[in-house]
C-alpha positions as CSV (number, residue, x, y, z in Angstrom):
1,X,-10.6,49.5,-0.3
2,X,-8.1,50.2,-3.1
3,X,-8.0,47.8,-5.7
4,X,-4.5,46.7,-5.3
5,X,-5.2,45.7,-1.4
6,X,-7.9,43.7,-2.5
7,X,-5.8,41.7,-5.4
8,X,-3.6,41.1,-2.2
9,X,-6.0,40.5,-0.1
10,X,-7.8,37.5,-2.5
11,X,-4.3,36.2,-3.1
12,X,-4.0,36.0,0.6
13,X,-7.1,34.1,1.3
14,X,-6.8,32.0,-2.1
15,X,-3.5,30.3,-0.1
16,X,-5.6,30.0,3.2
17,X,-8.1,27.6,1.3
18,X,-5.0,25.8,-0.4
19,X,-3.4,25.1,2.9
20,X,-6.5,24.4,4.5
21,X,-7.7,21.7,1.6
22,X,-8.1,18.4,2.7
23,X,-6.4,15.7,0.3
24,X,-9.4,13.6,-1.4
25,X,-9.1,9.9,-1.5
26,X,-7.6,8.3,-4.9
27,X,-8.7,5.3,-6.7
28,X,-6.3,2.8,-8.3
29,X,-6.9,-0.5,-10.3
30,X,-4.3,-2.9,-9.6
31,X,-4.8,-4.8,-13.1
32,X,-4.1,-8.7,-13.5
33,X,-4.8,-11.4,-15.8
34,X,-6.9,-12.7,-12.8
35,X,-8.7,-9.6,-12.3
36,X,-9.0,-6.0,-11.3
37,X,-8.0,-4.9,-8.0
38,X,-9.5,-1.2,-6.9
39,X,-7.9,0.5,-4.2
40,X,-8.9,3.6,-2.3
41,X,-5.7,5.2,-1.0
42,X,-6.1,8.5,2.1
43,X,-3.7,10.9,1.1
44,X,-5.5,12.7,3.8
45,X,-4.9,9.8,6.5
46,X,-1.3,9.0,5.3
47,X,0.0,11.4,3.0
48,X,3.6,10.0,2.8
49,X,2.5,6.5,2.3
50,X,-0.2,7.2,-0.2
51,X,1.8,9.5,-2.4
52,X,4.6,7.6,-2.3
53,X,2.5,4.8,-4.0
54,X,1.1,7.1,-6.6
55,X,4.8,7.8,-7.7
56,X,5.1,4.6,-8.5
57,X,1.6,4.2,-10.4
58,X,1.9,7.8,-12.2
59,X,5.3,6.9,-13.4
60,X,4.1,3.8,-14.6
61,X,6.9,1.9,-12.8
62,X,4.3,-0.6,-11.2
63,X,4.2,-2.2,-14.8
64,X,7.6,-3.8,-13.9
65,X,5.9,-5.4,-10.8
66,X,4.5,-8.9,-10.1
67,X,2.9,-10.4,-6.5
68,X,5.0,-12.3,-5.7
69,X,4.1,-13.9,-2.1
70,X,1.1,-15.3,-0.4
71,X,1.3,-15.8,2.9
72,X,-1.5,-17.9,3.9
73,X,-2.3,-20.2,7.5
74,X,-1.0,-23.6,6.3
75,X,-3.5,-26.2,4.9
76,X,-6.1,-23.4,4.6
77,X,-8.9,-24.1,1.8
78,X,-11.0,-20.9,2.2
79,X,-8.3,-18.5,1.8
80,X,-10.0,-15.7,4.1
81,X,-6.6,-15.1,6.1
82,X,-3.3,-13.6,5.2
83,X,-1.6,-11.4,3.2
84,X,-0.4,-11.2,-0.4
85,X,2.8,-9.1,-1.4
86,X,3.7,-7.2,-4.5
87,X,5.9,-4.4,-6.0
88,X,9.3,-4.5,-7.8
89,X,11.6,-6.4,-5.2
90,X,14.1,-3.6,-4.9
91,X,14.9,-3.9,-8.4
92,X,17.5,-1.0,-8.9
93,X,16.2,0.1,-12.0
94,X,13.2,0.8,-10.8
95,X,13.2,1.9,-7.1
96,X,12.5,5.3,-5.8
97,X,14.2,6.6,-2.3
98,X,12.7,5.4,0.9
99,X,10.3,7.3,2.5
100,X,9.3,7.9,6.2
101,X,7.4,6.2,8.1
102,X,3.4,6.6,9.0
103,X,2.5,4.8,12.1
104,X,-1.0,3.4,12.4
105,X,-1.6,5.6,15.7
106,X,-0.6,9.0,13.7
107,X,-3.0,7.7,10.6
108,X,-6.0,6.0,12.3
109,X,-6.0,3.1,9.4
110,X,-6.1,-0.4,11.0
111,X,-5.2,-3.7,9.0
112,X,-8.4,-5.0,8.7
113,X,-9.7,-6.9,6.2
114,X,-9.0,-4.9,2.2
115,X,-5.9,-2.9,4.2
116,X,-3.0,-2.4,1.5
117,X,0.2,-1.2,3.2
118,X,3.8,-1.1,2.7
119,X,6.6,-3.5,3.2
120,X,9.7,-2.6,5.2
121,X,12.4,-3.9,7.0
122,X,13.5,-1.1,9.7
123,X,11.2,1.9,9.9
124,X,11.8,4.5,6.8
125,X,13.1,1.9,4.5
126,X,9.8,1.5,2.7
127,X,10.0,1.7,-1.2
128,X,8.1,0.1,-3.7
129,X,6.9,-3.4,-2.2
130,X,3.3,-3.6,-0.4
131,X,1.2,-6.2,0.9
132,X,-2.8,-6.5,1.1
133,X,-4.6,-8.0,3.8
134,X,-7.2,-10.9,4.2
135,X,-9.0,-10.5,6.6
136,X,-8.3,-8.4,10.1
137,X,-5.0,-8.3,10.8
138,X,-4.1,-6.1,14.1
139,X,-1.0,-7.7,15.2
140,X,0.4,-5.3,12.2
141,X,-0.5,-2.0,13.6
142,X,1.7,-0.4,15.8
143,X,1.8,-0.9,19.6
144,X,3.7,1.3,21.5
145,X,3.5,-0.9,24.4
146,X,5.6,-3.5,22.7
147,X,9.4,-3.9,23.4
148,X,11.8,-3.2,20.4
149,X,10.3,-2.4,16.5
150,X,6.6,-1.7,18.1
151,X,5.7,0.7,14.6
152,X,3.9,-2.0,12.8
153,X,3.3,-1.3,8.9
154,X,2.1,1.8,7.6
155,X,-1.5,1.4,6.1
156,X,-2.7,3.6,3.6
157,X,-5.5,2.7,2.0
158,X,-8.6,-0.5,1.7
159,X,-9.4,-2.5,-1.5
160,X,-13.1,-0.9,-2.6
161,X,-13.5,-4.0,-5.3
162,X,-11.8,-7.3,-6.6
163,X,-11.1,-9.0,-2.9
164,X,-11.9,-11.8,-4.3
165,X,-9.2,-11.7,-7.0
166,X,-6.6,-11.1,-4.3
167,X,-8.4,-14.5,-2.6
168,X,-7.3,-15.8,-5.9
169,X,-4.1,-15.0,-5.7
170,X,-3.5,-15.9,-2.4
171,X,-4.2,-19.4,-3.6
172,X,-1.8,-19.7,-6.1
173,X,0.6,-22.5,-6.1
174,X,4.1,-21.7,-4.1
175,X,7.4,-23.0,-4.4
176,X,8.6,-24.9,-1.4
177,X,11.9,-23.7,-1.3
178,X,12.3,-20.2,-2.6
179,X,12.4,-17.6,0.3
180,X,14.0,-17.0,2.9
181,X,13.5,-16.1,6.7
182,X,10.0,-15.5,7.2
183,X,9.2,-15.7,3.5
184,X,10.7,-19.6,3.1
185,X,7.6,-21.8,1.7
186,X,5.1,-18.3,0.7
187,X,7.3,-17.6,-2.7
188,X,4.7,-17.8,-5.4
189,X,5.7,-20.5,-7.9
190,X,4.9,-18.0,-10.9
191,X,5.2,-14.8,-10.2
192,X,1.6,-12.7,-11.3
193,X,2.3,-9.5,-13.2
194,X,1.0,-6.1,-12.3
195,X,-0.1,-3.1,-14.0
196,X,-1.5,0.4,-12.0
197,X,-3.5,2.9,-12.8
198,X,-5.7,6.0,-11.4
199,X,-9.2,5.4,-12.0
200,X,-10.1,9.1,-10.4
């Protein structure tokens, strides 16, 4: 073999290994004055989802975020059940274009208990905002056999430490008349900023 066909060759089969790579999982720390939050995100489960998020962590536009919302069973003590929500409320100064949407059934990744995934209103309108789950949470997967929006919420990746701080935050005091719609009553009283960062 001539020296030059095997160059091509090993360029050839260099670009059959890249397309053949399977994205690693990415850690993140969610940083509060409560406490750390480490998330494992799938590129290789949701690839949309997940690097959407780390566009928002590498260019460091997380920093402007708070949580915002806890969304908890009402009268609850224990705070083992619900949701918390963060990201930068579709501040325009801030928000990257909407990406599309990654159904549960495509990825695999359930809402159970440590599931973070991203808000949205209609499917492919999710941008910054995402919520983490306390707790299994099904009824926000997708279900094809559903009338109407039957996409659920696009999970992406689990909390791998700090549950407990996001059980913290879920118990933080709410306003009773800030939100609206299905928000009205879960509107943290003070917001709690956010800083991101990769950890690997």
């Amino acid at each position: 073999m001539k020296r030059r066909d095997f160059l091509v060759l090993g360029g050839s089969l260099a670009v059959a290994s890249q397309a053949w790579a399977i994205p690693s999982p990415v850690a993140v720390k969610l940083i509060t004055k409560l406490g750390d939050i480490v998330l494992e995100l799938r590129p290789d489960k949701a690839p949309i989802t997940a690097a959407n998020f780390l566009r928002y962590v590498d260019k460091r536009l997380y920093d402007h975020a708070t949580f915002y919302r806890a969304s908890r069973p009402e009268g609850a003590q224990d705070y083992d059940y619900g949701v918390i929500q963060g990201g930068l409320q579709n501040n325009p100064a801030y928000i990257l274009q909407p990406i599309a949407h990654e159904s549960t059934t495509r990825t695999g990744l359930k809402h159970t208990n440590g599931a973070i995934s991203m808000g949205r209103r209609a499917p492919g309108t999710a941008t910054s905002d995402f919520f983490i789950c306390v707790g299994d949470q099904p009824y926000l997967d997708a279900d094809p056999s559903q009338k109407g929006d039957n996409k659920g919420f696009a999970c992406f990746g689990y909390v791998t430490e700090g549950l407990e701080v996001v059980k913290q935050i879920m118990a933080l005091p709410l306003s009773a008349k800030a939100g609206v719609g299905v928000m009205k009553g879960e509107i943290l009283k003070t917001p709690l900023a956010i800083k991101a960062r990769r950890v690997s």
